[in-house]
KOLNU-739922 format. One record per residue: residue in three letters; x, z, y of N, C-alpha, C in turn. Coordinates in pm, whole numbers, plus 50000, padded with zeros to 5 digits. Atoms other than C-alpha are relative to their C-alpha. Last residue first. Example, Ala and Ser with C-alpha at 12.3 -4.5 7.8 and 13.67 -1.06 7.14 Angstrom:
<sites>
Ser499184999449881513675071449894499235007350109/Ala500895000049881512305078049550500905000050120/
</sites>
This chain:
<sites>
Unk500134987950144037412058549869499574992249889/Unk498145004950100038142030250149500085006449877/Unk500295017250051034612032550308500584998049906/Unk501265001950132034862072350276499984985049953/Unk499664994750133038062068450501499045003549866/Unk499045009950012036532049150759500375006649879/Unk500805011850065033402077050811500974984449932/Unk500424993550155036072106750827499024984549960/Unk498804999550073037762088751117499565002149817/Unk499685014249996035132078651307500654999649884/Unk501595004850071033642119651248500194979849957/Unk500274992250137037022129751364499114991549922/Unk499175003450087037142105151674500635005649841/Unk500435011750019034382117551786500474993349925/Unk501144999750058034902157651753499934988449962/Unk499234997050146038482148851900499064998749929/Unk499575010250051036832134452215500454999049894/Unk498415005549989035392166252300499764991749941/Unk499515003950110031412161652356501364998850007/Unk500155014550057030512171052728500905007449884/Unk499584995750169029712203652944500144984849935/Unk500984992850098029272191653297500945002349899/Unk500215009550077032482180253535498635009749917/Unk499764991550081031962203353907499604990749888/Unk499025009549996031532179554198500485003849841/Unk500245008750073028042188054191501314994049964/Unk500265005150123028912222754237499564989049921/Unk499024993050130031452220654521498934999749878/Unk498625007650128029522195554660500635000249895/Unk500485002350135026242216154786501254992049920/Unk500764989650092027352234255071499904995249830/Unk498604991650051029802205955220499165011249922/Unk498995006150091026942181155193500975007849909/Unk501295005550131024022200855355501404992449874/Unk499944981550063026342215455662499574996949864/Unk498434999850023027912173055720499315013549945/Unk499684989650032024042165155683500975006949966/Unk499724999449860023632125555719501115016650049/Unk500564988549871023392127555360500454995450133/Unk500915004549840023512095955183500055007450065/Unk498975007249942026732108754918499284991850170/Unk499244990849910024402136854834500764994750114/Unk500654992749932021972113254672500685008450102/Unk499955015949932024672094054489498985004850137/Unk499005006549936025712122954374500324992250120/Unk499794985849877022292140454256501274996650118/Unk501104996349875021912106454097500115007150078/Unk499485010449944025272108553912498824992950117/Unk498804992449850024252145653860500634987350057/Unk500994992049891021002129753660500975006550099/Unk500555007849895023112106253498499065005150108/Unk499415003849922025252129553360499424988850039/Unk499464989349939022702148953213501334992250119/Unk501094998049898021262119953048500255013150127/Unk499995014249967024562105552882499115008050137/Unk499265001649899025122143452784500314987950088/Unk500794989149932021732147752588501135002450112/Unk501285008649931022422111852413499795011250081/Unk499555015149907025972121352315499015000450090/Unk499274990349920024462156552160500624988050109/Unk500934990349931022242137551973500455007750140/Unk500545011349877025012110951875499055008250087/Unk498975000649920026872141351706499404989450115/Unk499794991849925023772151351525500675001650171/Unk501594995049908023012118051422499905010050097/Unk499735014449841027052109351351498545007249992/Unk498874993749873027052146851116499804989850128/Unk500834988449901023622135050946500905006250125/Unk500895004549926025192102250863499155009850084/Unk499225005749908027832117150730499314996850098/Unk498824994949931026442141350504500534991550121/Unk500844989949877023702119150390500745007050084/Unk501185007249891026172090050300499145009350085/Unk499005002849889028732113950109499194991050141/Unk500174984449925025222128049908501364995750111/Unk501204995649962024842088549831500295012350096/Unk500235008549870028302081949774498675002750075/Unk498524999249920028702108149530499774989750120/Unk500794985849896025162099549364501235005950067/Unk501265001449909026522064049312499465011350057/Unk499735002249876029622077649160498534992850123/Unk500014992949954027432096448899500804994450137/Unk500804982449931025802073448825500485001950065/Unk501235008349896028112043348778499255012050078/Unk498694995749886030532070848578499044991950075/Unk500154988249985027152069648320500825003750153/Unk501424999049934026582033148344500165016150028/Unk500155008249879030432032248279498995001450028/Unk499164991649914030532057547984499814995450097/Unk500404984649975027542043147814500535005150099/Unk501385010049864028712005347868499815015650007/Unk498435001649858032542022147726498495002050079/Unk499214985549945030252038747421500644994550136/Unk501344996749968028382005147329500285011850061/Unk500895005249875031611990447367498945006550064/Unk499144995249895033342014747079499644994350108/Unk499854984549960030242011746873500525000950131/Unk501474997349961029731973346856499835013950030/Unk500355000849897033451974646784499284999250075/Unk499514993349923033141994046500500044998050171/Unk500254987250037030751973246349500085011350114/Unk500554999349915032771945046416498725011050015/Unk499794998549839035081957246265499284994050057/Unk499664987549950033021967545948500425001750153/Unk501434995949962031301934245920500515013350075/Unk500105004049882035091919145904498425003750075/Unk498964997149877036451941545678499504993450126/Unk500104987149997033201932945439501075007750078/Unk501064999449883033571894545526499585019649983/Unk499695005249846037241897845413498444999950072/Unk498624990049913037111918845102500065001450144/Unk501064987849943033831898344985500585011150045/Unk500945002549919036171866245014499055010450049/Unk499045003249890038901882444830499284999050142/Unk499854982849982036641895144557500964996650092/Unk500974998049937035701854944541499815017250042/Unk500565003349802038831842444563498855010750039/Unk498874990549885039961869544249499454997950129/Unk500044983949976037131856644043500635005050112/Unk501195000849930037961821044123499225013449988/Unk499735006149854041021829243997499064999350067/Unk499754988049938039301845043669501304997350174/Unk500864989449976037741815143629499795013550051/Unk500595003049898040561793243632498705011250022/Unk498884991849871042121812543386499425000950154/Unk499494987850038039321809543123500995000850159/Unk501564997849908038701772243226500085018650023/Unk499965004649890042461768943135498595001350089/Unk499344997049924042051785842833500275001850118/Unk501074989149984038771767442702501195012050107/Unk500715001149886041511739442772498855009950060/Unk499434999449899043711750942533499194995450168/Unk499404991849989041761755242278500555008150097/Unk501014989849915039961725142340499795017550024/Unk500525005049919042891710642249499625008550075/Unk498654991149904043941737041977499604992150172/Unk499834982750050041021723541795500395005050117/Unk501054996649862041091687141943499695010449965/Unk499664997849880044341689541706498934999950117/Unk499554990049961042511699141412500395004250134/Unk500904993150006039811672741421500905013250024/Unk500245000949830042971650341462498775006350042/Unk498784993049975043781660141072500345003750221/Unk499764985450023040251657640958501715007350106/Unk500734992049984040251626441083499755014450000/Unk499035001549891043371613440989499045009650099/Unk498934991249936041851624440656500755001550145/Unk500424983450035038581608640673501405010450032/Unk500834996749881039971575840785499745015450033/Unk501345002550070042321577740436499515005950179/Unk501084995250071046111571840546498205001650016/Unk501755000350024048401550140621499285011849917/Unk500254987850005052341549840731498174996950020/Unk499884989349860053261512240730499125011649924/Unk498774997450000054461492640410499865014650113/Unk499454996750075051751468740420501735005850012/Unk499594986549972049861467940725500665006149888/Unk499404998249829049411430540789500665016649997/Unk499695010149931048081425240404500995002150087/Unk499415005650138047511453440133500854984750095/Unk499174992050049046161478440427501024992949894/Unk498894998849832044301449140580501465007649922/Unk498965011050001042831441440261500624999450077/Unk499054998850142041761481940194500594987750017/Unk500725001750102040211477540569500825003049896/Unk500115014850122041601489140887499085004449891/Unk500505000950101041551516041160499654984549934/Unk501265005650001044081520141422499794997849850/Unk500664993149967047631535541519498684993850016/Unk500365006749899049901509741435499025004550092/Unk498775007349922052181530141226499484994050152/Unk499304992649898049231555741177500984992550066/Unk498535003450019047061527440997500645010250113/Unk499504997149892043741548740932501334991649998/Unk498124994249951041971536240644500185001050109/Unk499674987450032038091535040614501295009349941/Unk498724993449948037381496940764500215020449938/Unk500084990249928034141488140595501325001150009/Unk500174990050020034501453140510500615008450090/Unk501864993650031033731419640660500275012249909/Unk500754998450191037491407640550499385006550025/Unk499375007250100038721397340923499304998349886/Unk500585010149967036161416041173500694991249944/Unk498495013049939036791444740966499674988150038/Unk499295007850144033681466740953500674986550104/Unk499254993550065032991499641146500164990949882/Unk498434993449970032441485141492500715008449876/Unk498695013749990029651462241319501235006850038/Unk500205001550128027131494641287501354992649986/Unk499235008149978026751501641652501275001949871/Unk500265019149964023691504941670501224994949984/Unk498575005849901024131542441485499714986050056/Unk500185015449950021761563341309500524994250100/Unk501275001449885023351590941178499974990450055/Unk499624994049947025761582040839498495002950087/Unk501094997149852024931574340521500475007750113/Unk499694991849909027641558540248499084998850145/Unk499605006649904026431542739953500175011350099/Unk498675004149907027221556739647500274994450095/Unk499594988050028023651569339508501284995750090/Unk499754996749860022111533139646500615016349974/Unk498725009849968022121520339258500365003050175/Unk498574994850009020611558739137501234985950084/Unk499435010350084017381552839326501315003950016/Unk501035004550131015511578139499501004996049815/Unk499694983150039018051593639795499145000649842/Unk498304994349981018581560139895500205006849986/Unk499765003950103014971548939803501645002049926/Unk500324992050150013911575740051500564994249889/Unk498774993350041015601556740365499465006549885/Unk499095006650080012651535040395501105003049972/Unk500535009250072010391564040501500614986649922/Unk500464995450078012601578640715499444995049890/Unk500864990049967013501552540909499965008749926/Unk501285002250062016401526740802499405014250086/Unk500844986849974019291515540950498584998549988/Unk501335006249934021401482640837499645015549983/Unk499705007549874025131474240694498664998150083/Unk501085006249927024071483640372499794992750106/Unk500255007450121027021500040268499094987450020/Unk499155010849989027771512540593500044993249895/Unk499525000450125023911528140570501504990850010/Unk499305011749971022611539940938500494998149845/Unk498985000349998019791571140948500434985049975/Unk499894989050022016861578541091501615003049920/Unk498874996550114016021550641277499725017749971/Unk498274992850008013361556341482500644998249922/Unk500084986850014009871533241344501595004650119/Unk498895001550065009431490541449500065021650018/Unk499414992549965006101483041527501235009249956/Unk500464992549862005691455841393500395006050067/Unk500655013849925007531448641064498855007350097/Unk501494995349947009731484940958499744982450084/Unk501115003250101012891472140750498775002350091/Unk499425006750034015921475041049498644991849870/Unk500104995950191014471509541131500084983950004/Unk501405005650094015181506041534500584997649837/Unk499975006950086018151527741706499104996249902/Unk500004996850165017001542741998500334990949933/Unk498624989749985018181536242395499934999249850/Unk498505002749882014471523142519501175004849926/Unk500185002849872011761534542214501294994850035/Unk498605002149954011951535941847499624997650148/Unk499785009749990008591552341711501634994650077/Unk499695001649838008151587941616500794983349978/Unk499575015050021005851592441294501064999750155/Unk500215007649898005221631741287500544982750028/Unk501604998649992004741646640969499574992950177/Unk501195013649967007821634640865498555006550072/Unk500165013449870010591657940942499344990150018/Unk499974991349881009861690340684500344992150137/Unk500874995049948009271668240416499285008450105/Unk501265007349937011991650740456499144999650048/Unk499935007349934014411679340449499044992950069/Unk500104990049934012681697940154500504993150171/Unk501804995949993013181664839964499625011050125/Unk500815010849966016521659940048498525001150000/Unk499465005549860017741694840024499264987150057/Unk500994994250002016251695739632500515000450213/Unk500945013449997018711665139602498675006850076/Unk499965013149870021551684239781498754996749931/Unk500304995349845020991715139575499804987050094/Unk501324995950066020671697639196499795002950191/Unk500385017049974024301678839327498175004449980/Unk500075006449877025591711539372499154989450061/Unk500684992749942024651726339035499514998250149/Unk501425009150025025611690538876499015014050039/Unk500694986849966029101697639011498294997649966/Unk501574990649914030951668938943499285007149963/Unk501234998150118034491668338778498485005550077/Unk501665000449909037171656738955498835000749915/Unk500955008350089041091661438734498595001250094/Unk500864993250076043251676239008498924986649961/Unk501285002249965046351656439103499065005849927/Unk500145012049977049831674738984498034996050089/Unk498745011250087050861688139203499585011849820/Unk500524996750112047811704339463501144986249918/Unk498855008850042048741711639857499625001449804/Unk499404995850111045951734140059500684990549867/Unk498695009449972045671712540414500305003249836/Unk498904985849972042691738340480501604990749983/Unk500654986949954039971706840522500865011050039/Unk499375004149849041861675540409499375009750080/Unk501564996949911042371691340073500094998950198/Unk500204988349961046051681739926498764999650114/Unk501085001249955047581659039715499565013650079/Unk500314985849976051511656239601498624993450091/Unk500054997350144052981621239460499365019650062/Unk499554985549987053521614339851500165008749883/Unk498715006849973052761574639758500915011450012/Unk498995000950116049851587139591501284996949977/Unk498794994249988048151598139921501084998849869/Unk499005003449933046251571839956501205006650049/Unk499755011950014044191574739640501604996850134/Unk498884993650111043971609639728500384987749918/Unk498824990549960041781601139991500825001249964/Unk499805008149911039501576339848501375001850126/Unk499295002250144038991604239544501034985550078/Unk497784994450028038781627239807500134991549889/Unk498994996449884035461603539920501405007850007/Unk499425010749954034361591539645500354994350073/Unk498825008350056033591621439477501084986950069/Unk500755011150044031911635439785500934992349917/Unk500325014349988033341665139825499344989349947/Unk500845007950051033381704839824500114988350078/Unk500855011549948036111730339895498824986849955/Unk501354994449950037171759839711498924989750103/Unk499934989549884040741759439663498805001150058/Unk499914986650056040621740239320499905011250132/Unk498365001450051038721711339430500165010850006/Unk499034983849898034931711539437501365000749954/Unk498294992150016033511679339375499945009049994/Unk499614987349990029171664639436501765003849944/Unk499524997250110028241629739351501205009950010/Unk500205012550136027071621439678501165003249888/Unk499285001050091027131654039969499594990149886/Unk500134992550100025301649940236500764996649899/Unk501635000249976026541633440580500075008349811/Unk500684996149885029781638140762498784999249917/Unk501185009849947031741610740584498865010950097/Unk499285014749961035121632840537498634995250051/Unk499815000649854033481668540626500854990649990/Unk498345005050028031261663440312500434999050118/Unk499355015349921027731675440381501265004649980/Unk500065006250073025951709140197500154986350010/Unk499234993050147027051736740358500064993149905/Unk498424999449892026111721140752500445000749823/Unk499025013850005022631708640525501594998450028/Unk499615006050115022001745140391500574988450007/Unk498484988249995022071761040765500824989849863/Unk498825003349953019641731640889501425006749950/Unk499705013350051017131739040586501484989450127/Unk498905000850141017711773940643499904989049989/Unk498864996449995016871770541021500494998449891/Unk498885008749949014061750040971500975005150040/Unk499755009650106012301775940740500914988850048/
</sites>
């Protein structure tokens, strides 16, 4: 139910003043106003001798006769009611920031709406007589506003609801007849309507620009998941190709370790051997260097010459080549 009663109000407000429609129009192209609002309009376009709906722009020679709509005007009232009744049931008071009901003693209600006629905001409840009574039928309601005074001439205390384009600002009808006579003017509403278009295209253009931007920042960000996904990969890879070298190397490690090893036993067993054979000709020739030395005391010229010839005789010994081989081979492993 509060949707249709919001859908009906958008359909049933004047898009000069913004608020419900007062003594209902429809000009020939299909639009609806507040008499006394295109009539406020078209007042200031008489200088152009051609009129035309400040909504589609649609152009009307001569001026159309205004004849209210008393089907329209039946909707808005039944609107009001239906409205009301559907936003009172809760009282909400004016707090910090809100605009206070101007009539409420004590505790002062929410505005609910602002009257430039009136020059004062009422609550609910004291706004009814404005939708009641036919002598408040033509005043003009907007949403509740504090700041009421910025829409009357601080010269001639009325509502300002001309636009002066020459000077680019809003006046009064005595302004317009005074200081601004002569300059390019038209009806608030219309300039309105007409700069309602251009923040159109505006925001047009800017929805655009967010639009572009967006898809830029698209691109970075498929740029960004380009680059840390190339860069997971190589390293990746290179976590492989390392993990493969350490492999290979602990592996070549091995095996040269067991290469040195079996070159170690080998060698070491050849010098053991070879020293063995040292140690068994050390002792051998110390025992004929005894026998020698022994011989060399004799008194016994028959005893001497008998036995000489074979002590004189060299033993068996280790060639020197053997030694120097085995020296040789152990130096050259070092260096391998």
């Amino acid at each position: 139910m509060a949707q249709q009663v919001i859908l009906d109000r958008e359909q049933l407000s004047c898009s000069i003043c913004l608020d419900l429609l007062k003594d209902p129009v429809t000009i020939p192209c299909g639009h609806s106003y507040c008499m006394s609002c295109i009539t406020d309009c078209w007042d200031e376009e008489n200088e152009k001798k051609t009129h035309s709906c400040p909504q589609c722009r649609q152009s009307f020679t001569p001026r159309p006769v205004l004849v209210k709509s008393t089907m329209i005007a039946e909707f808005v009232e039944e609107l009001k009611k239906v409205g009301l009744q559907a936003a009172s049931p809760d009282l909400t008071y004016a707090g910090p920031g809100d605009v206070a009901c101007d009539f409420c003693s004590g505790m002062k209600l929410k505005a609910f709406k602002s009257c430039l006629v009136c020059m004062a905001s009422y609550c609910e409840q004291h706004l009814q007589p404005h939708y009641d009574e036919a002598a408040f039928k033509k005043h003009k309601l907007v949403e509740a506003t504090s700041k009421l005074q910025e829409n009357i001439c601080s010269r001639h205390d009325e509502v300002m609801k001309i636009f002066c384009r020459t000077d680019q600002q809003c006046i009064c009808y005595l302004c317009s007849m005074d200081d601004h006579k002569g300059h390019d003017k038209v009806s608030a509403a219309a300039e309105r309507a007409e700069r309602q278009k251009e923040l159109g295209v505006s925001r047009g253009k800017v929805q655009q620009r967010v639009q572009d931007r967006e898809k830029d920042v698209k691109v970075l960000q498929q740029r960004v998941e380009a680059i840390n996904h190339s860069a997971d990969e190589a390293v990746r890879d290179s976590e492989k190709i390392f993990t493969e070298l350490i492999h290979l190397i602990k592996k070549r490690s091995s095996e040269v370790k067991q290469q040195i090893r079996s070159q170690q036993k080998t060698q070491v067993s050849q010098a053991e051997e070879f020293e063995e054979k040292l140690q068994q000709e050390i002792t051998e020739l110390r025992r004929k260097d005894t026998e020698l030395q022994q011989l060399s005391h004799t008194e016994d010229h028959l005893h001497f010459l008998n036995n000489y010839p074979s002590l004189s005789r060299s033993p068996d010994h280790v060639h020197s080549a053997s030694l120097s081989w085995i020296l040789a081979s152990i130096i050259i492993w070092r260096h391998c």
